[in-house]
N, C-alpha and C positions, 0 to 999 in steps of 0.2 A: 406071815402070821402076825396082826395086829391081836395089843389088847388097849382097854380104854380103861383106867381109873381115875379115882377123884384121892387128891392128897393137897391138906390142907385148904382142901375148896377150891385146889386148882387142878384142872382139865390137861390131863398130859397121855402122851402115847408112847407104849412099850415097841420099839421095831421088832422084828428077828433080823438079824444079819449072821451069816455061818459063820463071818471073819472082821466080825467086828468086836469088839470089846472097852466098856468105860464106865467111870462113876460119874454122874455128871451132876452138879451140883446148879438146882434151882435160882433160875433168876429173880432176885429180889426174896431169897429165902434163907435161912438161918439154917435149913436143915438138909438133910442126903439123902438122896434116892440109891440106892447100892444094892443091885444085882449081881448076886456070885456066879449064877451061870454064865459064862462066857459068851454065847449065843445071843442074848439080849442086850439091846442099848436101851436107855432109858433117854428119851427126846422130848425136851418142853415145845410143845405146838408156836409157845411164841417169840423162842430164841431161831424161828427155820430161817424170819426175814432180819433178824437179829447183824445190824452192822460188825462188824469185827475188827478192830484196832492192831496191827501186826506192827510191833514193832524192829526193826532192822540194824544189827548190830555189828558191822564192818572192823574189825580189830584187828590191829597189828601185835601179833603175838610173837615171843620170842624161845625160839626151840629149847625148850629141857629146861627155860624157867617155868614151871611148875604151880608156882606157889604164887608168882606176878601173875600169869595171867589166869590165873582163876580169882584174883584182887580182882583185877578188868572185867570179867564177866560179872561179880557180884555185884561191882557197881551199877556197869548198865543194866542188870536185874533191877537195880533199886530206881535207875532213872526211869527205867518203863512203869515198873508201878507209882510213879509217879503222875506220867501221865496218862497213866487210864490205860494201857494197852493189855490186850487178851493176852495175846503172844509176842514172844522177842525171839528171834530170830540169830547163832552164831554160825558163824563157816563149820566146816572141818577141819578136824587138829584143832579147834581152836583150846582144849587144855594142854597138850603135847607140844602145839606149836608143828610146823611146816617147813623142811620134810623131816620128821627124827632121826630115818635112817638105822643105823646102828643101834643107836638109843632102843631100840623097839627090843633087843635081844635081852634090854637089861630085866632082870626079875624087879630090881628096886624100882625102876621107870615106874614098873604098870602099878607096881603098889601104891607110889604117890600118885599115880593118874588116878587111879578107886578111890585113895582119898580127899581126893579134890572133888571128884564127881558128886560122892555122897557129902561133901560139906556145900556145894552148891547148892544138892537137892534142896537142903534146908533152907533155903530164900525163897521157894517157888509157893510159896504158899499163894491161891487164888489168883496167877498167873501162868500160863504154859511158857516152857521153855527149850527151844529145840538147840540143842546140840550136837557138832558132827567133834567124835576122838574116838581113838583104838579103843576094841576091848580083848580083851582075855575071854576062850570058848574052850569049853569041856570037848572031849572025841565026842560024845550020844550028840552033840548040838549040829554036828557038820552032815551034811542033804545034802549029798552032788547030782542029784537025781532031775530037779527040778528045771535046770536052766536046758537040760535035753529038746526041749520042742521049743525050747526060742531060737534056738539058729536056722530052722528052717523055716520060720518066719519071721526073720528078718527082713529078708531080703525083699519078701511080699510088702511087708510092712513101706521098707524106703519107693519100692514103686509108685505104692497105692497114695502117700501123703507126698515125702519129697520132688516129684517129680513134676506135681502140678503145680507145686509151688515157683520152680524152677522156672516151669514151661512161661507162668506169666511173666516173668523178669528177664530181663538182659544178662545173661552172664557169658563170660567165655571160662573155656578152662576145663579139666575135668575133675571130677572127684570121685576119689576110691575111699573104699571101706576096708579099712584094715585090721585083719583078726589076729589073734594071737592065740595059737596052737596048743603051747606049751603047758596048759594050766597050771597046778600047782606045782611045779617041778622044782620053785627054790624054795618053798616049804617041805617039801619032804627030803631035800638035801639039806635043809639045817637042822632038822627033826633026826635026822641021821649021824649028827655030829655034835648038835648042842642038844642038853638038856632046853629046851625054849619053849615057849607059851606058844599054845595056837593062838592066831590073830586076825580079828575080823575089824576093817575099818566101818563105823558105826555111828548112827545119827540116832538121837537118843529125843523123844519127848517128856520132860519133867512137869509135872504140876502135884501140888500138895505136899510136896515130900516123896515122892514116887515116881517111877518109870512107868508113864502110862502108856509109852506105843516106842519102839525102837526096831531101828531097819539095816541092814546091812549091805554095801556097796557089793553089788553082785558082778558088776561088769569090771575088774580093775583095769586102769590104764597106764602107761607110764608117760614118763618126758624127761627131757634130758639129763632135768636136775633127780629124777626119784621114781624108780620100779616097782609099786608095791607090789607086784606078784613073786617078790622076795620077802617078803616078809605075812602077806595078808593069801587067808583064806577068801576066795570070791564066790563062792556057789552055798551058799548056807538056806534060805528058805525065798518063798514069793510074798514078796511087801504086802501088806496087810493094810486097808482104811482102816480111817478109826473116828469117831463121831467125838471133838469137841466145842461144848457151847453150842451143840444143834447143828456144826459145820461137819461137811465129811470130810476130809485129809485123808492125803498120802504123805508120808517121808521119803524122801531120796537122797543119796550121796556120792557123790563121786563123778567120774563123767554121764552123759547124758547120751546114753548109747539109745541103737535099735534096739536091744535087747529090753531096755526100758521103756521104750516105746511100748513095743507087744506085751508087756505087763500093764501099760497103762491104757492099751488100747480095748480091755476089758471090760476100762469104766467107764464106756461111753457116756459120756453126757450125767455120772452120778457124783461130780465130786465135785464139791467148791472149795479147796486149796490143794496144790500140789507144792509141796514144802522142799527147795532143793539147795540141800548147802555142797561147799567143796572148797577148796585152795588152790587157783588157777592161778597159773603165771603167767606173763605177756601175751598178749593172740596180738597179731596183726590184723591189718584193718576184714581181709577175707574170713577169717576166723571168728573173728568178734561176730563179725554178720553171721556165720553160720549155725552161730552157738543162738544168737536170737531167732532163726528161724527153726532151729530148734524148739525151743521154747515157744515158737507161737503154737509151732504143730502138738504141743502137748496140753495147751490153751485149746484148738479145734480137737484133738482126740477124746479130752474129760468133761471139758464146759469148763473146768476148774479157773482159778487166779493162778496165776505161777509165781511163786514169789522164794527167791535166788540170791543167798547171803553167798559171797566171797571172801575169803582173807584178803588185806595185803598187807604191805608193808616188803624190806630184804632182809632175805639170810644169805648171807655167803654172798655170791653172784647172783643170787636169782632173786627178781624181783614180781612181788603177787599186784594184781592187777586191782582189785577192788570190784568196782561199777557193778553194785550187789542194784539188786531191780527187783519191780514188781511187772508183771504183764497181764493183759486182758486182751479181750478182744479177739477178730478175728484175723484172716490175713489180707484183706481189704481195707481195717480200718483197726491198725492195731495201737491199743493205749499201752503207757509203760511210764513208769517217772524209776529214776535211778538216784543212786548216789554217787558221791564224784569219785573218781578217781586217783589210784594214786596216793590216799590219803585214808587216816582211820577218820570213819563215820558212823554216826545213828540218828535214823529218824524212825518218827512213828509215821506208819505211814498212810492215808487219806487213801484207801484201795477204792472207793467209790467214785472218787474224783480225778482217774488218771488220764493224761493228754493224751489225745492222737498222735503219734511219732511216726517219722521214717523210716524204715533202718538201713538204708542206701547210703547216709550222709556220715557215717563215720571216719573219722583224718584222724593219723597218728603222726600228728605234726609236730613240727621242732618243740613245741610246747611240752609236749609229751614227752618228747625224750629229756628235754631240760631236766622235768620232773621226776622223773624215774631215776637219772642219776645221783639228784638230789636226794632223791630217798635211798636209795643204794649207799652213798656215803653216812651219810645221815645215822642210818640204821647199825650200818657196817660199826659203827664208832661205839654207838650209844647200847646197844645190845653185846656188846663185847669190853662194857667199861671202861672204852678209850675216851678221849678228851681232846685232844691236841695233834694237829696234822704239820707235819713239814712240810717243802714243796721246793724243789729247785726250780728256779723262777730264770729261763735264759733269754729274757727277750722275744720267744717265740710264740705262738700261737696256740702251740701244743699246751704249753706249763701256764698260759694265760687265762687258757678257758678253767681247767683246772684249778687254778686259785679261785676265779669266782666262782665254780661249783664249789668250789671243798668252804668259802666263805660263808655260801648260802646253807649252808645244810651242817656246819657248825659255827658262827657267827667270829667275826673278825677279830674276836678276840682269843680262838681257838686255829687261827691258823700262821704260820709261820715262814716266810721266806728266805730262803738263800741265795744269792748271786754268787757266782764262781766265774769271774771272765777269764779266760786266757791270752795268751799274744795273739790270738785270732778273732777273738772275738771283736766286733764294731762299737763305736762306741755309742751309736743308736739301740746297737741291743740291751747296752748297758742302761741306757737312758729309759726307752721302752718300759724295761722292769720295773725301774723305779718307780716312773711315773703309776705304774699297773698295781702295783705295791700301796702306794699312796692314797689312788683311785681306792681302792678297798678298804684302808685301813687298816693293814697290818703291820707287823713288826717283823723287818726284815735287816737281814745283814751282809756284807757285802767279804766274801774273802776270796783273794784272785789264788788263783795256783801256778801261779806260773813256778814261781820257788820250787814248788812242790813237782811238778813239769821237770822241771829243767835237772831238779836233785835224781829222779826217777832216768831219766834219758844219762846222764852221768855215771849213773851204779850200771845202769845196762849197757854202755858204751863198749866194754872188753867184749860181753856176747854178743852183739851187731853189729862190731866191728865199722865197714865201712859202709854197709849197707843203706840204699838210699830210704828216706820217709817214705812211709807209706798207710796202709788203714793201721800197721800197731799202733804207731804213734798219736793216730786218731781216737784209736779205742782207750788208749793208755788216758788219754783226758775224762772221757767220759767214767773210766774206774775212780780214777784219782776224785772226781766231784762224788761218785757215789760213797767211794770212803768214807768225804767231809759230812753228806746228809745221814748217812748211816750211823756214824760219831757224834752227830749230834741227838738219834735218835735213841740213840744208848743212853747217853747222858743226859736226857733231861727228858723220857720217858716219850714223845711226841711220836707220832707213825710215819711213814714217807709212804706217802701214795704216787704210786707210777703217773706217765703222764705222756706213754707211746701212745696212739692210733692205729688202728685195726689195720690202714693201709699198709704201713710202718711193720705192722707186726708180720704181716700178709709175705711182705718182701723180703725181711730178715735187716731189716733196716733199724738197726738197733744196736745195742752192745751189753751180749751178756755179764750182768757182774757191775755193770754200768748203770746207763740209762734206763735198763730193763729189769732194775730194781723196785722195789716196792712193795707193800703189805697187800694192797688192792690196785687194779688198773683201772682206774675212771672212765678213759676214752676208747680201752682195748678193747670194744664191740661196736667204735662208732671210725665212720669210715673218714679220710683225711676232708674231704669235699663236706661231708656232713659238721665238722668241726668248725670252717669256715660260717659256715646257717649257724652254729651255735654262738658262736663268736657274735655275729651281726646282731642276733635276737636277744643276747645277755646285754647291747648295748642300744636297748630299742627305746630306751626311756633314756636315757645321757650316756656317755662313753665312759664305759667303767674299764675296758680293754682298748686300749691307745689306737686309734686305728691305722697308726704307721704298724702297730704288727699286726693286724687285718691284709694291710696291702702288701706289706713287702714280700718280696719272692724267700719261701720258704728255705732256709738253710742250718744246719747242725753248725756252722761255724769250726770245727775240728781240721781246718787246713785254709789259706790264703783264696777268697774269693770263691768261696764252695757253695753253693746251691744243691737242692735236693736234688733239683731236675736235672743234675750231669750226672744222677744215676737210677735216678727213675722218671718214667714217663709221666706227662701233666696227669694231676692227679685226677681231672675230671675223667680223662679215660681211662688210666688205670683205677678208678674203681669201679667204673662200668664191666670193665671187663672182670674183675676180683669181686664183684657182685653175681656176673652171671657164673662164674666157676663155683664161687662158694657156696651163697645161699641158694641160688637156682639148680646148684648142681649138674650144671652142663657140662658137656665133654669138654676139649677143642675143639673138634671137627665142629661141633654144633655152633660155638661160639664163630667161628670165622666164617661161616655161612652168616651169621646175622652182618656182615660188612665188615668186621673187624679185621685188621693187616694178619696175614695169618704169620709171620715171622715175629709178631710182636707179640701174638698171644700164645705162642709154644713158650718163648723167653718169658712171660708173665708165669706162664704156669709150673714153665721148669722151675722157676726160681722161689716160686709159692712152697714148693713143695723137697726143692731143698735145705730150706730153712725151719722144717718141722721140728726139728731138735733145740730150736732155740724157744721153741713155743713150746715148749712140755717144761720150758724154767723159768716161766716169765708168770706174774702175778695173776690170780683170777680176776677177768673181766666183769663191769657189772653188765649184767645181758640183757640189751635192748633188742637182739635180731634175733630170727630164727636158728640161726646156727652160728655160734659163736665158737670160737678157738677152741681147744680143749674138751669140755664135756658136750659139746655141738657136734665137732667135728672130729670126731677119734679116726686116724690114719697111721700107720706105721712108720719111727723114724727111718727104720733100717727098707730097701726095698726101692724099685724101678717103678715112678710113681706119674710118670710126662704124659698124662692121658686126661 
């Protein structure tokens, strides 16, 4: 149904749309067009070729600050109206922060979350503002009805687009679609035990002072770090366009399922933006790709622009990825310009002007992980009010990479070394430190233990009687140094960050109480072989890591002439094989079919997996792999596990 008037001498057209609704305010006019019927948009004929300025808002937010990172948003509100931008563009959670977790249960949370939201609203004047954080939803507001006839065309859905896309590229492998059965079942078991808010996770559009279009994450997902179908309603209504500045939009949040596909595959060819915020954490390089060929197919299903805010930044262990984008195009000749990685950013973005890209060429190179450690600690410190790190520093390769991440990410005047040699120790390794110490610029100090050795072997002498040396006496060293960093971290407020290896950890090659101390474990998700790449790459511009500890054969020093390798295999093929078990999730049988000794990968895997008890007291890792120790991998300690 068209109608045609004249306002102010200008030529404008009324649409009908049944599911659209806006005020839209005249270009180049001081005044309002506002229709209260719902049904009608009001559309100026000459904002349809009208460019649109999106600007893109990448924030690292920090969980249940509140009151910071709605500072953060208001600022880049004001940076975008600065430069001319229609829209600005935030992740999800971005007032809440990522993941809240428990936080969601508190009544006080949600109340400061409304307050933040509605003190935001009030910046939005004559710019749109998209927003992804929880809301609070009445019972009349929950429709389970709706999402009914999207599962059975799903499945039609990934034939009809996925598959062609597929068919033109090389890939091996396969890929499944994984559903989750259980819907709401840890909402109505808290609902049964707490007084609690219903919760729907929610992308909000602001301009004027008002919520002019808001959407709710229909499909929830989880991942290692955070299940919102314990907390969040998923099935509440079907997204809704909405016409601003003459453009038609969609909002979306959360993952970028089938199920959102067949809502968007409605709008054939009628929508120029599809608006998709979220809080993703690490994809590997397969994933990354899959999430963009997602995105292209929602690019060929609407005609729309896809334009894709992320969080990043670390909480806890887990680190958000960024690489917020724009896409066009088709899947022949797809354009896209992103922002980097790894890092908070904002641009406005030039959606007219975006490059041809690949998306075949993505590497998550040593670079990348450099990075992301970086920000891990980084984050770890500065979101938690810490300041000052310790570090026992032994000569080795482990405590060396360590120092220069924990330097790079809080600067050499925030980190602190210790040397602890004993009667076993070499006096290269002594040296090694120092020099690695110097190399950085920090302030280290040297106190041996042997006294403290020798007093300890003395008091326990009537219990061990005549007993020969053996790993006590080994571990007994490794307590005795964590005492000394522990006592220092008392006393002068500073952190000890762990400074094992994934391989390390894998094996049970460590010493609880000991070495396997620490507030956070830096390297506890990165593999011994991978440590070495780190090492080389930290020293790719001058040698900041000595490279006598790059080359010398890896040893704890804890007994006369010890190396690692007299009790574990080179590490190149023990993490081949600790890769295919862990991350790949292979059996045995499968793994010693690939050529592996099959005597040496029962012994890898036994020993994997009787050391789980010492991984369930060993510090959170920052998580760079798919399955990391702990909330990656949950296995039981007790239990017959040689498979």
């Amino acid at each position: 149904m068209f109608f045609y008037i004249h306002f102010s001498s200008f030529l404008c057209k009324i649409i009908h749309y049944s599911n659209v609704k806006i005020i839209q305010k005249l270009e180049n006019r001081s005044k309002y067009a506002v229709f209260v019927k719902k049904s009608c948009t009001f559309e100026c004929l000459n904002q349809k070729n009208r460019k649109m300025k999106i600007a893109l808002a990448q924030i690292n937010t920090t969980v249940g600050d509140i009151d910071g990172n709605k500072e953060k948003i208001i600022n880049y509100i004001q940076q975008a109206k600065k430069e001319k931008a229609d829209i600005v563009v935030f992740p999800a959670y971005a007032i809440s922060g990522y993941p809240p977790k428990d936080l969601l249960l508190s009544k006080a949370f949600h109340k400061k979350n409304e307050e933040a939201l509605e003190e935001i609203k009030k910046h939005t004047k004559d710019i749109g503002v998209v927003i992804g954080n929880p809301e609070t939803i009445d019972d009349e507001d929950i429709d389970d009805d709706f999402l009914d006839e999207l599962d059975e065309d799903s499945d039609e859905l990934f034939d009809d687009e996925f598959d062609d896309f597929f068919e033109d590229e090389e890939f091996e492998g396969d890929f499944d679609i994984v559903t989750d059965d259980n819907d709401n079942f840890g909402n109505e078991l808290l609902d049964s035990l707490f007084e609690v808010p219903h919760l729907v996770n929610c992308v909000f559009f602001l301009y004027n002072g008002e919520i002019l279009n808001k959407e709710y994450d229909i499909d929830l997902q989880k991942n290692i770090f955070f299940n919102p179908k314990e907390y969040f309603y998923d099935a509440m209504k079907e997204p809704e366009a909405f016409i601003f500045k003459g453009k038609k939009c969609l909002l979306s949040i959360g993952n970028l399922s089938l199920s959102k596909m067949v809502i968007l595959e409605k709008y054939d060819a009628m929508l120029d933006y599809v608006i998709h915020v979220d809080a993703m954490v690490l994809q590997d390089n397969m994933e990354e790709l899959l999430f963009h060929v997602k995105a292209n197919n929602v690019v060929n299903l609407t005609g729309a622009k896809f334009v894709y805010v992320n969080q990043v930044g670390a909480n806890d262990s887990m680190v958000l990825q960024g690489k917020s984008f724009v896409m066009d195009g088709h899947k022949d000749k797809i354009k896209m310009e992103e922002l980097p990685e790894l890092e908070e950013a904002f641009k406005v973005m030039n959606i007219n002007h975006l490059k041809v890209v690949e998306l075949f060429d993505t590497d998550h190179d040593t670079q990348f992980i450099k990075k992301a450690l970086v920000l891990g600690v980084r984050d770890y410190f500065q979101k938690s009010g810490l300041q000052k790190a310790v570090v026992g520093l032994s000569g080795g390769i482990d405590s060396a990479v360590v120092a220069a991440l924990a330097v790079e990410a809080l600067g050499k005047e925030n980190v602190y070394g210790v040397l602890m040699p004993s009667k076993f120790s070499s006096t290269h390794s002594v040296e090694d430190a120092q020099k690695l110490a110097e190399n950085l610029g920090i302030d280290y100090d040297i106190i041996p233990i042997h006294k403290m050795y020798d007093s300890a072997i003395e008091t326990l002498k009537p219990v061990f009687k005549d007993k020969p040396f053996d790993v006590t006496e080994e571990n007994l060293q490794a307590r005795i140094r964590s005492n000394i960093l522990m006592a220092i971290s008392n006393k002068f407020g500073y952190v000890l960050l762990n400074t094992s290896n994934k391989s390390e950890s894998a094996m049970g090659y460590g010493t609880l109480y000991g070495d396997l101390s620490g507030a956070i474990s830096v390297l506890g998700d990165v593999y011994k072989s991978s440590v070495f790449i780190l090492a080389d790459y930290i020293n790719k511009d001058k040698e900041i890591i000595p490279q006598h500890t790059i080359s010398k054969p890896p040893s704890a020093e804890l007994r006369p002439n010890q190396k690692d390798s007299d009790s574990l295999p080179d590490y190149g093929l023990l993490d081949n094989i600790l890769h295919r078990y862990i991350e790949e999730r292979k059996d045995v049988e499968d793994i010693i079919e690939e050529g592996f000794d099959a005597a040496l990968v029962k012994k890898i895997i036994k020993t994997v997996n009787r050391f789980e008890f010492k991984r369930k007291q060993t510090p959170p890792p920052i998580v760079v792999s798919k399955v990391p120790f702990g909330i990656g991998r949950e296995v039981p300690i007790v239990g017959k596990k040689d498979y």
